[in-house]
Phi, psi and omega in degrees: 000139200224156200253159167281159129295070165297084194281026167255352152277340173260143196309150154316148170262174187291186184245143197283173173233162252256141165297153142311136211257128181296150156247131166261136192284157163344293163315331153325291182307326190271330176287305162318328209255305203084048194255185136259149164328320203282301214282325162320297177284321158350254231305000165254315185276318198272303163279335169080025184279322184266143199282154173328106175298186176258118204244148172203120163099359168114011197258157163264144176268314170146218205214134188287103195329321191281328170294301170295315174309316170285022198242306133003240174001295196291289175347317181275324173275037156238015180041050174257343159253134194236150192232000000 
């Protein structure tokens, strides 16, 4: 006796899913900017210029490239960034 292939019994397939959006590390960020890491974490704990990273174990992981590239973007049209 051999079973049917019945596709109204079988699970749904999964939905495909989005790749993950790179993070950029502190270093990085420091590196792009021509800052220091020291001056990096300023402009986030002290001053609040910069958006909040993405933190894991109380560590900073670093910031999601589309969060920064539009954090970037608006700063240059408030002329907060100079090249």
């Amino acid at each position: 006796m051999t079973k049917k292939n019945n596709k109204r019994n079988q699970a749904p397939s999964p939905e495909p899913t989005q790749p993950l959006e790179a993070i950029v590390s502190l270093q990085e960020v420091a590196k792009r900017m021509n800052k220091t890491t020291r001056t990096i974490r300023r402009w986030y704990l002290e001053e609040g210029i910069m958006p909040k990273p993405i933190f894991m174990n109380n560590a900073v992981l670093g910031w999601r490239e589309s969060v920064l590239s539009q954090w970037l973007l608006d700063a240059e049209q408030r002329n907060q960034v100079t090249y």
